[in-house]
N, CA, C and O atoms as a CHARMM CRD file, in Angstrom:
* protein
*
  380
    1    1 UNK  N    159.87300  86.77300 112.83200 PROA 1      0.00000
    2    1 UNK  CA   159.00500  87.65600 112.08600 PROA 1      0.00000
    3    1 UNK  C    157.91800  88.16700 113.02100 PROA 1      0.00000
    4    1 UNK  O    157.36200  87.47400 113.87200 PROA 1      0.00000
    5    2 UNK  N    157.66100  89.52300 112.76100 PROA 2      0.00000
    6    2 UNK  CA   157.29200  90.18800 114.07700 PROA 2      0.00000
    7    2 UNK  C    155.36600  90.07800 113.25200 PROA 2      0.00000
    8    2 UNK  O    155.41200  90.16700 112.02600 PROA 2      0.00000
    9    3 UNK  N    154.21700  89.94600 113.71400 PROA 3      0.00000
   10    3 UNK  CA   153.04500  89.87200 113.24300 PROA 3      0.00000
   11    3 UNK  C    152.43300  91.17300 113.38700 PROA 3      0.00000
   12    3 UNK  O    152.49300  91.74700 114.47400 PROA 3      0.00000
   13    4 UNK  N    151.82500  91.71400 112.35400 PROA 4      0.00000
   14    4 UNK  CA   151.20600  93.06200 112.70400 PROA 4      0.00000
   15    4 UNK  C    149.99400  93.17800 112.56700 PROA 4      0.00000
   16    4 UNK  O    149.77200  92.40700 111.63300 PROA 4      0.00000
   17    5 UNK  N    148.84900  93.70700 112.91800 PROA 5      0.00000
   18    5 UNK  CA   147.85900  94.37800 112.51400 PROA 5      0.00000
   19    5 UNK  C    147.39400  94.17400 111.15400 PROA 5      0.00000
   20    5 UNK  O    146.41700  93.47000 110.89900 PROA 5      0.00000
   21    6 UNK  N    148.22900  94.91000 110.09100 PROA 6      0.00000
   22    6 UNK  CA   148.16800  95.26700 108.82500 PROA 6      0.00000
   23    6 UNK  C    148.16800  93.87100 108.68600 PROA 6      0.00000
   24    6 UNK  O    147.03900  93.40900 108.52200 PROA 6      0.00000
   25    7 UNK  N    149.30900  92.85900 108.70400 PROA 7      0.00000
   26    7 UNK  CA   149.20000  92.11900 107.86900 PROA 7      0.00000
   27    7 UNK  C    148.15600  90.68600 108.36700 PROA 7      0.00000
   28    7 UNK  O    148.12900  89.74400 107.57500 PROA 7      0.00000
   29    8 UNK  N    147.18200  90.55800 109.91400 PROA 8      0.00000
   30    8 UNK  CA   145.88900  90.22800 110.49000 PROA 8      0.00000
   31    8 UNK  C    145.25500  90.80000 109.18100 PROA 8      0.00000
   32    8 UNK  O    144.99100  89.83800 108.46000 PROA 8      0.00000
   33    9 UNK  N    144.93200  91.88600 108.62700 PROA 9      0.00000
   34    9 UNK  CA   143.92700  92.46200 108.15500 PROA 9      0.00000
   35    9 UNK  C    144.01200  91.90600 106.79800 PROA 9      0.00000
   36    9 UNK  O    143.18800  91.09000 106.38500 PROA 9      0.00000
   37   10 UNK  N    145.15300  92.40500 105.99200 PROA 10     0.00000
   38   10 UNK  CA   145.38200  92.33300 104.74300 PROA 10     0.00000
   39   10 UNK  C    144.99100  89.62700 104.40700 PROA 10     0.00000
   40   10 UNK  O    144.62100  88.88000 103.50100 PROA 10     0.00000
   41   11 UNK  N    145.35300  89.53600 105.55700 PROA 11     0.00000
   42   11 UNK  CA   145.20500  88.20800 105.06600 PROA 11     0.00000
   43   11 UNK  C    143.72000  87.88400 105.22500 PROA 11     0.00000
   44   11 UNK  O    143.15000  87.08600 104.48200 PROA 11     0.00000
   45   12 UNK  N    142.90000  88.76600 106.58000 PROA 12     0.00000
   46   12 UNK  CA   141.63000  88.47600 106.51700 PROA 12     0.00000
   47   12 UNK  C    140.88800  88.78600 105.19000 PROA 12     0.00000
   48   12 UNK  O    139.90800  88.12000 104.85800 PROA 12     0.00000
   49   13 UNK  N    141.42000  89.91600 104.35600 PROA 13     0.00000
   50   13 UNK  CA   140.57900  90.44700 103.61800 PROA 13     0.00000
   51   13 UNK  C    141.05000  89.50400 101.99500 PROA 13     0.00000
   52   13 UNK  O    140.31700  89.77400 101.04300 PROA 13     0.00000
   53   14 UNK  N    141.75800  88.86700 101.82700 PROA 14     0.00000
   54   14 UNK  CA   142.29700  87.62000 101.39300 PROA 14     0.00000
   55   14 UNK  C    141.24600  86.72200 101.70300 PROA 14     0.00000
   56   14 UNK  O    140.76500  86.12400 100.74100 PROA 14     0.00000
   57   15 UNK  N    140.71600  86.45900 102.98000 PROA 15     0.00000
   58   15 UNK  CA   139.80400  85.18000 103.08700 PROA 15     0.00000
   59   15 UNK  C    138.82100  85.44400 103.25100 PROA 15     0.00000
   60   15 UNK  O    138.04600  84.68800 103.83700 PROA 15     0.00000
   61   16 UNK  N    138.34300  87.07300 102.61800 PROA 16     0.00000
   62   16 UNK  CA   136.81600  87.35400 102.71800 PROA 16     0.00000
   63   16 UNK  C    136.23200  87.00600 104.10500 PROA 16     0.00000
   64   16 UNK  O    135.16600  86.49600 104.44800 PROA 16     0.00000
   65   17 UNK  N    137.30800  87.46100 104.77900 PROA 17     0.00000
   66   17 UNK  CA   136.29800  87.21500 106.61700 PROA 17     0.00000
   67   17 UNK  C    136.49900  88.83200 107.28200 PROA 17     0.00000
   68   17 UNK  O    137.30600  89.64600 106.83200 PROA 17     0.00000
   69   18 UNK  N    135.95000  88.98100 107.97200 PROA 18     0.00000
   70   18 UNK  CA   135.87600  90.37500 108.48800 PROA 18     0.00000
   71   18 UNK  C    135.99100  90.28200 110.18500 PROA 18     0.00000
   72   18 UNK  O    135.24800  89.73000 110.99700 PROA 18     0.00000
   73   19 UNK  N    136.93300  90.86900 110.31900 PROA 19     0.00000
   74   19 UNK  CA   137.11800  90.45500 111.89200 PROA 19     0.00000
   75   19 UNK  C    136.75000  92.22500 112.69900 PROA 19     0.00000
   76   19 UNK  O    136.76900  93.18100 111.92400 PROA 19     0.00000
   77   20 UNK  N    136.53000  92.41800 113.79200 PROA 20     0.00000
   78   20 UNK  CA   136.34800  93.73100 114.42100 PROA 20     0.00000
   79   20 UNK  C    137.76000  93.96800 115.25700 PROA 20     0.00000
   80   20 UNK  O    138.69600  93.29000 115.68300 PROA 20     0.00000
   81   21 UNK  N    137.38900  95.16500 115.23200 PROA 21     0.00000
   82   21 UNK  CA   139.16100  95.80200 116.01200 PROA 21     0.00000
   83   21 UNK  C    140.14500  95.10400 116.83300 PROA 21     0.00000
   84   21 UNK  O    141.36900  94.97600 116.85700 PROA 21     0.00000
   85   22 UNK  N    138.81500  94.57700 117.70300 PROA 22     0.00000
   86   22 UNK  CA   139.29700  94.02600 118.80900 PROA 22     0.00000
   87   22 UNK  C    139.80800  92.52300 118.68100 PROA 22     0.00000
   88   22 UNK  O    140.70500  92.10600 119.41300 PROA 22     0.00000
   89   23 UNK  N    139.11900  91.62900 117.59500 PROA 23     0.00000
   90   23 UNK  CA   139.38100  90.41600 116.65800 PROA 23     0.00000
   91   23 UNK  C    140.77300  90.60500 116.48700 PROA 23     0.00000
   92   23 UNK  O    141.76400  90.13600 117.04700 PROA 23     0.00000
   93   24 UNK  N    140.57500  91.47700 115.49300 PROA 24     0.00000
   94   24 UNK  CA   142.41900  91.53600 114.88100 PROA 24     0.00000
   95   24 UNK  C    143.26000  92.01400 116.07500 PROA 24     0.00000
   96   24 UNK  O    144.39700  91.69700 115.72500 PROA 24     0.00000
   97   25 UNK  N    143.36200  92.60500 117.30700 PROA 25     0.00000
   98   25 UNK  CA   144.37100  92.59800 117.93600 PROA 25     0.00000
   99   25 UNK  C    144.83700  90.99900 118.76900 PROA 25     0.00000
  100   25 UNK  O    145.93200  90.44800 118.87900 PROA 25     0.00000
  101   26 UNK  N    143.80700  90.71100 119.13100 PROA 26     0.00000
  102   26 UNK  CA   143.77000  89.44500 119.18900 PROA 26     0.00000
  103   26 UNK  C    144.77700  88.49500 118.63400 PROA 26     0.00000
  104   26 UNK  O    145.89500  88.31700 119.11600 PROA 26     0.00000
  105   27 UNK  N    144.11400  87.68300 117.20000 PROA 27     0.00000
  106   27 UNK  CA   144.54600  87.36800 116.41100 PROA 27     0.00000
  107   27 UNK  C    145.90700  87.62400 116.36600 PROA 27     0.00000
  108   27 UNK  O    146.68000  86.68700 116.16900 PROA 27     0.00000
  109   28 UNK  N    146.39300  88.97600 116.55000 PROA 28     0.00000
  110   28 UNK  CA   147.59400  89.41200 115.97400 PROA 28     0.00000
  111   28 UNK  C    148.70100  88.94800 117.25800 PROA 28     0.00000
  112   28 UNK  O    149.88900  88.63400 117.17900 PROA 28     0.00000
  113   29 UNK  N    147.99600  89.02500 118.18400 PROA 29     0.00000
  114   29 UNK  CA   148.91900  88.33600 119.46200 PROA 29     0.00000
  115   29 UNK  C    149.17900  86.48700 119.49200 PROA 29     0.00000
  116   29 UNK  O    150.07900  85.74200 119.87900 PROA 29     0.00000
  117   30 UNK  N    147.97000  86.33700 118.91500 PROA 30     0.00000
  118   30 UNK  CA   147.84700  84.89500 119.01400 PROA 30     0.00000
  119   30 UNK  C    148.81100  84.58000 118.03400 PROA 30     0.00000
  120   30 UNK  O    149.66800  83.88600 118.58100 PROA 30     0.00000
  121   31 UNK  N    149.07000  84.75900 116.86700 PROA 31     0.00000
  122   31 UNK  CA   149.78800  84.26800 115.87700 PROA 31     0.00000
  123   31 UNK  C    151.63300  85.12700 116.03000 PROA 31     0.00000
  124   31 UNK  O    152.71400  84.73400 115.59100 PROA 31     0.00000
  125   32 UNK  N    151.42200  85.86300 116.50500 PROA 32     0.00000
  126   32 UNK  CA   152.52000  86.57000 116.52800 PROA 32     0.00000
  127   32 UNK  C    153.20000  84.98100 117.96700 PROA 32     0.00000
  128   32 UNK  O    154.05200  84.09800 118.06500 PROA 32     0.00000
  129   33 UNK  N    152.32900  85.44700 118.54300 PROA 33     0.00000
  130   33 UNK  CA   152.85300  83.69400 120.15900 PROA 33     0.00000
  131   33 UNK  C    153.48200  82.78000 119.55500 PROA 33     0.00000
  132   33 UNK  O    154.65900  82.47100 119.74200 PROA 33     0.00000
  133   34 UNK  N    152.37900  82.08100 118.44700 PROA 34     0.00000
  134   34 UNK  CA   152.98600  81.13300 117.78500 PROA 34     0.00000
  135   34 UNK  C    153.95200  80.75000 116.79500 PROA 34     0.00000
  136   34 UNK  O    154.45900  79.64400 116.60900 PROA 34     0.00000
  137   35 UNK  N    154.17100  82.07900 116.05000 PROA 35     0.00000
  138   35 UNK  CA   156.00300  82.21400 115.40100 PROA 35     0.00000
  139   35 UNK  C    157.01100  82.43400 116.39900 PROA 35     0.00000
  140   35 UNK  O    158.16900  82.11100 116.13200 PROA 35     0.00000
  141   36 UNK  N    156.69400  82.99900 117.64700 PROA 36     0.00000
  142   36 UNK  CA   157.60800  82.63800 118.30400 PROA 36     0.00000
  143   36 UNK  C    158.22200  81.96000 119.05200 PROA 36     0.00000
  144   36 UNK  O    159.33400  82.07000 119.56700 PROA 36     0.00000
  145   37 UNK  N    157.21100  81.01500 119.11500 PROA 37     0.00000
  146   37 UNK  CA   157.55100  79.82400 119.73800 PROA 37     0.00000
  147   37 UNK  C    158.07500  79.39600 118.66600 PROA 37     0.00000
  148   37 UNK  O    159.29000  79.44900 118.85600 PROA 37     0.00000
  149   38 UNK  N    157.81200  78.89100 117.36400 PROA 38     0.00000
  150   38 UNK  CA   158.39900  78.13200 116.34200 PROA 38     0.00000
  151   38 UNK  C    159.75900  78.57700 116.17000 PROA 38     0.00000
  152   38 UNK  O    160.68400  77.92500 115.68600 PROA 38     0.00000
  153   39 UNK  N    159.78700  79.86400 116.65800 PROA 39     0.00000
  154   39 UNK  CA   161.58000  80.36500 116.00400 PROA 39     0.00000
  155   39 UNK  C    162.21600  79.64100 117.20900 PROA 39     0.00000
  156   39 UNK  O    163.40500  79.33700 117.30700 PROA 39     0.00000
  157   40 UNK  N    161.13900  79.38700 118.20100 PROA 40     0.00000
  158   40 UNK  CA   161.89200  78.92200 119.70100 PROA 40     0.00000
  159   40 UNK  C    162.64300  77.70100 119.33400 PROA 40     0.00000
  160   40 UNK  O    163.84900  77.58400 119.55000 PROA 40     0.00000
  161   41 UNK  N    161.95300  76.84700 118.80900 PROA 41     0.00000
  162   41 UNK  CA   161.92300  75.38600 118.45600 PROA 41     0.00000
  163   41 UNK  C    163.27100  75.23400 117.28800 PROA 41     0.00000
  164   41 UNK  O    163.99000  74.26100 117.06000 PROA 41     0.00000
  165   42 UNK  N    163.26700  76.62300 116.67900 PROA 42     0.00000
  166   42 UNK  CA   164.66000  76.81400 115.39900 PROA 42     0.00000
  167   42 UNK  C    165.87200  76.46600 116.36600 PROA 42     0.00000
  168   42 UNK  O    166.87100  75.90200 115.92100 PROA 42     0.00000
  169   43 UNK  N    165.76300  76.79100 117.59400 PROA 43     0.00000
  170   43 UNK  CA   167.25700  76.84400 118.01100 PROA 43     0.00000
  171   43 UNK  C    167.86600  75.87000 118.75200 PROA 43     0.00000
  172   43 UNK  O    168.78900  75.93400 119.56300 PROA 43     0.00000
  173   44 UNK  N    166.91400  74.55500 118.16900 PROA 44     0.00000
  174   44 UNK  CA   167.08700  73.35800 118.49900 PROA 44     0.00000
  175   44 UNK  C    167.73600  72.61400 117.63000 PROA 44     0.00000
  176   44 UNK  O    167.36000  72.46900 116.46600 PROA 44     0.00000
  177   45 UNK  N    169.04600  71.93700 118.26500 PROA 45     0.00000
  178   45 UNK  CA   170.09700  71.55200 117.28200 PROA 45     0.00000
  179   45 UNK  C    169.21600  69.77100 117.01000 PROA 45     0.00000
  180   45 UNK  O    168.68900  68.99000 117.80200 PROA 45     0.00000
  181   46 UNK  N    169.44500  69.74000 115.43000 PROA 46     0.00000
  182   46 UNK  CA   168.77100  68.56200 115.05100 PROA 46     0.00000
  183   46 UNK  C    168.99900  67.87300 114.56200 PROA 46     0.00000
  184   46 UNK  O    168.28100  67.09500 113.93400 PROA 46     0.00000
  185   47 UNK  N    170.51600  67.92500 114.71800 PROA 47     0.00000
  186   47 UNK  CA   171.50500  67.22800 113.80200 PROA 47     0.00000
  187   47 UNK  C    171.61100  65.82800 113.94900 PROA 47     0.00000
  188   47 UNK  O    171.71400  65.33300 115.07100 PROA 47     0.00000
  189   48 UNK  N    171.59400  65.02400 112.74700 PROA 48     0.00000
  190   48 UNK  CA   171.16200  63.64100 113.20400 PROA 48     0.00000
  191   48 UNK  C    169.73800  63.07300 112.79900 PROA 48     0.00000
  192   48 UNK  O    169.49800  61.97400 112.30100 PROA 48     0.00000
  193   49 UNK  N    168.76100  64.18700 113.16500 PROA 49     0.00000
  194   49 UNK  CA   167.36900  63.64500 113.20900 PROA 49     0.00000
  195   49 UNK  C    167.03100  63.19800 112.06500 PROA 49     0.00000
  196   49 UNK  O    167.32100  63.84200 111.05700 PROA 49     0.00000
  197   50 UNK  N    166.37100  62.04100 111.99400 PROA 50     0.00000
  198   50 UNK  CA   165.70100  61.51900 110.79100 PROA 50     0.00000
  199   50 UNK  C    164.41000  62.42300 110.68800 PROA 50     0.00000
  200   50 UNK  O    163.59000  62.29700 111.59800 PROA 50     0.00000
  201   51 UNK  N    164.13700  63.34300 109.65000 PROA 51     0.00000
  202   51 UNK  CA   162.55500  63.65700 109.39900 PROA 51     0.00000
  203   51 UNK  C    161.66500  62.86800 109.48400 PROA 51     0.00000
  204   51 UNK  O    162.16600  61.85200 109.00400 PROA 51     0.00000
  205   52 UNK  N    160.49200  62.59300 109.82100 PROA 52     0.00000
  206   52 UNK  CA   159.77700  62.01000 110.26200 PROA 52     0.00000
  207   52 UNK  C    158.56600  62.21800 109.95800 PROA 52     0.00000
  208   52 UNK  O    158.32200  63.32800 110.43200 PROA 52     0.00000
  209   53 UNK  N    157.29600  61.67800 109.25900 PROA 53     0.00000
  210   53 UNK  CA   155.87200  61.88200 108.82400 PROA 53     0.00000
  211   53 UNK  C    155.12600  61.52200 109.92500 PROA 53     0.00000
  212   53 UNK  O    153.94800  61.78200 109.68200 PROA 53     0.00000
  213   54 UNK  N    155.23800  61.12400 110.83900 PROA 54     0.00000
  214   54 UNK  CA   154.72400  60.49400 111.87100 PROA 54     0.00000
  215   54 UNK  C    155.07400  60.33400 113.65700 PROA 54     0.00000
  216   54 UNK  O    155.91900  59.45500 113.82500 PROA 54     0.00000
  217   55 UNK  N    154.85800  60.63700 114.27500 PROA 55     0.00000
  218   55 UNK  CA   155.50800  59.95500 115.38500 PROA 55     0.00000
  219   55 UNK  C    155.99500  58.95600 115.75300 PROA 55     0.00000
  220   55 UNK  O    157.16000  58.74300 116.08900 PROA 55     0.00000
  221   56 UNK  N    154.61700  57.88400 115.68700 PROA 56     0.00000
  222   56 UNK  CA   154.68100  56.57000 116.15600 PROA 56     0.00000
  223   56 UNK  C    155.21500  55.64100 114.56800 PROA 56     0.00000
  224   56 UNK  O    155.06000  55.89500 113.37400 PROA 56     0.00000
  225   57 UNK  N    155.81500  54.61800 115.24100 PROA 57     0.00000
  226   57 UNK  CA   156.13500  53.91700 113.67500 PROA 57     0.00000
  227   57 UNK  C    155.24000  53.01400 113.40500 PROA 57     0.00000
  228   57 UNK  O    155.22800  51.98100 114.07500 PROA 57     0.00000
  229   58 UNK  N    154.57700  53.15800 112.66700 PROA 58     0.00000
  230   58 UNK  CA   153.38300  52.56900 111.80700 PROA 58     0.00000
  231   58 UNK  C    153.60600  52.05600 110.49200 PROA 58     0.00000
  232   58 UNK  O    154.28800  52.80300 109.79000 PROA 58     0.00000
  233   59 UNK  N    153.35000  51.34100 110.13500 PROA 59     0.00000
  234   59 UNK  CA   152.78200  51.04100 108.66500 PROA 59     0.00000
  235   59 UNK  C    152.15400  50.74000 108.10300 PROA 59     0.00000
  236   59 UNK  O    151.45800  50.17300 108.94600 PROA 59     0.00000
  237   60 UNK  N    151.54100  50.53700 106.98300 PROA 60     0.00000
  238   60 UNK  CA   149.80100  50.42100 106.32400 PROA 60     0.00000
  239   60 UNK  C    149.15400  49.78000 107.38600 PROA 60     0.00000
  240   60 UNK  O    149.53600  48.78000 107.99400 PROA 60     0.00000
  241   61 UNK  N    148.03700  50.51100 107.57300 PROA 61     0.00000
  242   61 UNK  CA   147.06800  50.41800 108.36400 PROA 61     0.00000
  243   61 UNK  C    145.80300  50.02800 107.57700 PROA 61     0.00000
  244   61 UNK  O    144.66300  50.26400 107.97500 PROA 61     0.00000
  245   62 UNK  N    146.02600  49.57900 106.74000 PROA 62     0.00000
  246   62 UNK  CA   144.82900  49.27900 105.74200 PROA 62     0.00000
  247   62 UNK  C    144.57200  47.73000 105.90300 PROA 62     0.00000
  248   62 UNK  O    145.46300  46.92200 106.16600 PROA 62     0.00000
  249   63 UNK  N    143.13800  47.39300 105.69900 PROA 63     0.00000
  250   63 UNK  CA   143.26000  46.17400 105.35400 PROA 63     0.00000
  251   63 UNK  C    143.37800  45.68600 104.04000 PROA 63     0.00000
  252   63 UNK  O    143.32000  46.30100 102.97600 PROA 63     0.00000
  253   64 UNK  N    143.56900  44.37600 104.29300 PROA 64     0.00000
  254   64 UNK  CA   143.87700  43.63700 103.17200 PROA 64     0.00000
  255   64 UNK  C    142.24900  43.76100 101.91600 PROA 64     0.00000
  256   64 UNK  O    141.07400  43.85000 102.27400 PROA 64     0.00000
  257   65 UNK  N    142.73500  43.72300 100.61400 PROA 65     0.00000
  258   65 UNK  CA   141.97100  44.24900  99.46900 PROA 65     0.00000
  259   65 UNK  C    141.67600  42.68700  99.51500 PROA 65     0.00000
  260   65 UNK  O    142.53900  41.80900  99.48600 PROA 65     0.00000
  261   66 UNK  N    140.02300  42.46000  99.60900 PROA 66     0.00000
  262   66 UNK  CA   139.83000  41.12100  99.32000 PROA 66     0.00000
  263   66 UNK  C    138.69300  40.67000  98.79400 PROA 66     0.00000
  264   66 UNK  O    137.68300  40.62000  99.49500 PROA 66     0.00000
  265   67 UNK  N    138.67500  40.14500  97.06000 PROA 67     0.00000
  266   67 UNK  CA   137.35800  40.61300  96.72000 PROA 67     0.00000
  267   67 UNK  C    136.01000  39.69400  97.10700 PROA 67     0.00000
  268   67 UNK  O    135.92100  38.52300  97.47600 PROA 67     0.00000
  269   68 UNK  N    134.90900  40.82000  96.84400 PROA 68     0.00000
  270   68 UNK  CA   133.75600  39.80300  97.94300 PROA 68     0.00000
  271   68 UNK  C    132.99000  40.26200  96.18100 PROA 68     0.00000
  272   68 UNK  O    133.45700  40.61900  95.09900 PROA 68     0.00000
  273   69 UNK  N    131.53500  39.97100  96.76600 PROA 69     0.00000
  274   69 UNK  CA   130.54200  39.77900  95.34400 PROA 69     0.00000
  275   69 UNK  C    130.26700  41.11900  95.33500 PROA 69     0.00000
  276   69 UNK  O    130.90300  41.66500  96.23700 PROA 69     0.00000
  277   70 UNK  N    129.75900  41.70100  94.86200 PROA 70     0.00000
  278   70 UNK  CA   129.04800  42.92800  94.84900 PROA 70     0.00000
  279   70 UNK  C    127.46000  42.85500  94.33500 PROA 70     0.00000
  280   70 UNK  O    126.81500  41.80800  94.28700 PROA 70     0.00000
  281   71 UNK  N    127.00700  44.04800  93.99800 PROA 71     0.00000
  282   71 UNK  CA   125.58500  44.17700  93.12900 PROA 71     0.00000
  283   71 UNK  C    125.64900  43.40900  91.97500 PROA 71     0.00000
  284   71 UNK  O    126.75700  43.50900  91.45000 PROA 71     0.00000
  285   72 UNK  N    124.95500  42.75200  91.43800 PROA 72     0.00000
  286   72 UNK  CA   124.11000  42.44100  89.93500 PROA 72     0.00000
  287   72 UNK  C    123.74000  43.79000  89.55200 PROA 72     0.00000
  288   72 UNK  O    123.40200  44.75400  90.24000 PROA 72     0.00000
  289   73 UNK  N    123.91700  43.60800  87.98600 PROA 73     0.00000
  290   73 UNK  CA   124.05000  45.37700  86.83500 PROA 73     0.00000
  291   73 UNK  C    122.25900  45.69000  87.19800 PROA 73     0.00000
  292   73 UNK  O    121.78100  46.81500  87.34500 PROA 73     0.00000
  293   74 UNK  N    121.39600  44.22000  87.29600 PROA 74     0.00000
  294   74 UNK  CA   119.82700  44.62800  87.94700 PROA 74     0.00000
  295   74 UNK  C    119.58400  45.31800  89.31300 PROA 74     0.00000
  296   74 UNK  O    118.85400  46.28900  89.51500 PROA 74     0.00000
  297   75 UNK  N    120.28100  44.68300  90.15100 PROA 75     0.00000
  298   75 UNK  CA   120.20400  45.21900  91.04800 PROA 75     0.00000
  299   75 UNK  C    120.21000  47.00000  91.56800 PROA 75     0.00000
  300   75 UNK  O    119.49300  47.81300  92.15300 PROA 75     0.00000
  301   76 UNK  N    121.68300  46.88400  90.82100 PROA 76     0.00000
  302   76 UNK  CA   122.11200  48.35600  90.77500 PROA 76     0.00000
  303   76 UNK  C    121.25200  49.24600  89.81400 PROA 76     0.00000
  304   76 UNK  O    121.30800  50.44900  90.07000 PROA 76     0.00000
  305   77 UNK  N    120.82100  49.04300  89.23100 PROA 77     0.00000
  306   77 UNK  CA   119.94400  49.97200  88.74700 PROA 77     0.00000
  307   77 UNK  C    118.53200  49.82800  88.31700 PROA 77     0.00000
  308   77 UNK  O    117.95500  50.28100  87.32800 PROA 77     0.00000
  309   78 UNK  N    117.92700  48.75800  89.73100 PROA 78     0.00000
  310   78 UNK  CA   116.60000  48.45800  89.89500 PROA 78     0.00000
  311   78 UNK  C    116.07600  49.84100  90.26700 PROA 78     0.00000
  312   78 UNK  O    115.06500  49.97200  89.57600 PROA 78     0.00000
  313   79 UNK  N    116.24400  50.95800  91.01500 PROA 79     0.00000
  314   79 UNK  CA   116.14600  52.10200  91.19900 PROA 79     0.00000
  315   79 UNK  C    116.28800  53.11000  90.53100 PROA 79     0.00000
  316   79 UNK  O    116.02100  54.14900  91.13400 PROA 79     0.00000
  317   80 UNK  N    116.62200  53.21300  89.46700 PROA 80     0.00000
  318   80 UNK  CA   117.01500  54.30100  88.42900 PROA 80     0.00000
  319   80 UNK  C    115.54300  54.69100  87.78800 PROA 80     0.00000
  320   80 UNK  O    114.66700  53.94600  87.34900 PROA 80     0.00000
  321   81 UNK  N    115.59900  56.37700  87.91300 PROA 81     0.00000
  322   81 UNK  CA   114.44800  55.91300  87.22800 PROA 81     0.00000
  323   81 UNK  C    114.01000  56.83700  86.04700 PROA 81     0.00000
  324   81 UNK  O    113.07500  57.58700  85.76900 PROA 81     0.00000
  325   82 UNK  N    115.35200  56.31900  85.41500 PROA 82     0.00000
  326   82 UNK  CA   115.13200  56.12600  83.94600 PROA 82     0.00000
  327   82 UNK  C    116.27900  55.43600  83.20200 PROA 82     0.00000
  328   82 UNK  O    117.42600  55.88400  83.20800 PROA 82     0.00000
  329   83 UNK  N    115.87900  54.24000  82.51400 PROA 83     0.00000
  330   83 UNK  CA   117.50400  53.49900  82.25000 PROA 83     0.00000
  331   83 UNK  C    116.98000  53.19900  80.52500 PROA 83     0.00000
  332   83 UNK  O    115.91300  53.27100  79.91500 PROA 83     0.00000
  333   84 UNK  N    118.49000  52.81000  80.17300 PROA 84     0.00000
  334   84 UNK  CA   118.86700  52.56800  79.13000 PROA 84     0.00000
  335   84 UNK  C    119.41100  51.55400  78.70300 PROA 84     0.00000
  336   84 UNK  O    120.52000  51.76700  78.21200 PROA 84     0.00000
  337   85 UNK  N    118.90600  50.03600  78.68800 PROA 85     0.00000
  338   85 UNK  CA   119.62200  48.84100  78.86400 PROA 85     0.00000
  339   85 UNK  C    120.45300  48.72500  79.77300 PROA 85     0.00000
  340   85 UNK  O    120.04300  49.18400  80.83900 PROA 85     0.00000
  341   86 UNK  N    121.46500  48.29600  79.80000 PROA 86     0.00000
  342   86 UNK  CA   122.52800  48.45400  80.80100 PROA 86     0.00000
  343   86 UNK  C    123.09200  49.47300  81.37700 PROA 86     0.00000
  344   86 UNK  O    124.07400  49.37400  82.11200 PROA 86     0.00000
  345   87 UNK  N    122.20200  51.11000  80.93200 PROA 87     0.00000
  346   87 UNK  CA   122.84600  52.34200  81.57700 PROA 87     0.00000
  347   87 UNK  C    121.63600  52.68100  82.61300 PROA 87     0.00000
  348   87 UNK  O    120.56400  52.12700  82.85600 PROA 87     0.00000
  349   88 UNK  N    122.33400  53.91700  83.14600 PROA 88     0.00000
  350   88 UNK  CA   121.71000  55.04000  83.60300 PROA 88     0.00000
  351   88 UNK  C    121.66800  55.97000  82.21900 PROA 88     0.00000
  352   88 UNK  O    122.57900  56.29000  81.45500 PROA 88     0.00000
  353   89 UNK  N    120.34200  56.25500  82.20600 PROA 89     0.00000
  354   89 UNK  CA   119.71500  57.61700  81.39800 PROA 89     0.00000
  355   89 UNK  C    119.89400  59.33600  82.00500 PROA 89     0.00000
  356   89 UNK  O    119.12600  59.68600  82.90100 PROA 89     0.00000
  357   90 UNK  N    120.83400  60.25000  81.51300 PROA 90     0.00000
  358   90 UNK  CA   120.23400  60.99500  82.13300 PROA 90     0.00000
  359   90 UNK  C    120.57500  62.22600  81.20800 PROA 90     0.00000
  360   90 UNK  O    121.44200  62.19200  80.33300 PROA 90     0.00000
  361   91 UNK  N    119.82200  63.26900  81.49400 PROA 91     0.00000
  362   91 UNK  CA   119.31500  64.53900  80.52100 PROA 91     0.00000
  363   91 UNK  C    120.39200  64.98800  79.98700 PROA 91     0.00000
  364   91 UNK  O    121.15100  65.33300  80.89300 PROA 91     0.00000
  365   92 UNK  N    121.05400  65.23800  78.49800 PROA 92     0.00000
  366   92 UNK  CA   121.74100  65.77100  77.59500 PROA 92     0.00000
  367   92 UNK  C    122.21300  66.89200  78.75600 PROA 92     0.00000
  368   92 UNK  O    121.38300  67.37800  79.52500 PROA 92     0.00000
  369   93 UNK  N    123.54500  67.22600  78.79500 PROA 93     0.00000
  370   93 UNK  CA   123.77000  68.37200  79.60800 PROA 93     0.00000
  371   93 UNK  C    124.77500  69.20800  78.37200 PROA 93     0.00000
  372   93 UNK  O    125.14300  70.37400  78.51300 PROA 93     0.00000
  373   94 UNK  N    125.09200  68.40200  77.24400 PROA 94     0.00000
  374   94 UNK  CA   126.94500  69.29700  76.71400 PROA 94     0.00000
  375   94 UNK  C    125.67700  69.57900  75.21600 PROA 94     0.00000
  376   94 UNK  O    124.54700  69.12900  75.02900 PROA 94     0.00000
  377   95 UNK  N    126.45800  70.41700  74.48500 PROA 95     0.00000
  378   95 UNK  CA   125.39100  70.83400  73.21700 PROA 95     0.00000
  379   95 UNK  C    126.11200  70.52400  72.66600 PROA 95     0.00000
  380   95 UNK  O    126.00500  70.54300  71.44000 PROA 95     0.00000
């Protein structure tokens, strides 16, 4: 897919950005480079390949969920400043 001008413009004006003449020719080379490299990359036989989310093989990288104490309901809303027994108070917003 060949990148044009028109369609630099028509997507800038889509993202409410305003580029100058010389911007969009730019642009229009730069992105036009990079579909063609990607069509480059199409004509790579891939038969076989497992799809892949990742490069490296990883798995949860998270730590372990382990519960600790937290705040007291005083604590947490020793700072409020305006409460309601056990709430936060705050100004009627819905009618």
């Amino acid at each position: 897919m060949k990148i044009t001008v028109d369609m630099v413009e028509k997507v800038a004006a889509l993202g409410r950005l305003e580029y100058s003449a010389e911007e969009n020719e730019t642009l229009t080379r730069q992105l036009d480079g990079i579909l063609t490299y990607v069509e480059k990359l199409n004509e790579l036989d891939t038969t076989g390949v497992e799809p892949t989310s990742h490069v490296l093989p990883i798995s949860n990288v998270f730590r372990d969920d382990v519960p600790r104490p937290s705040l007291s309901q005083d604590d947490a809303l020793g700072n409020a400043p305006d409460r309601a027994g056990e709430f936060y108070r705050v100004p009627k917003i819905i009618e």
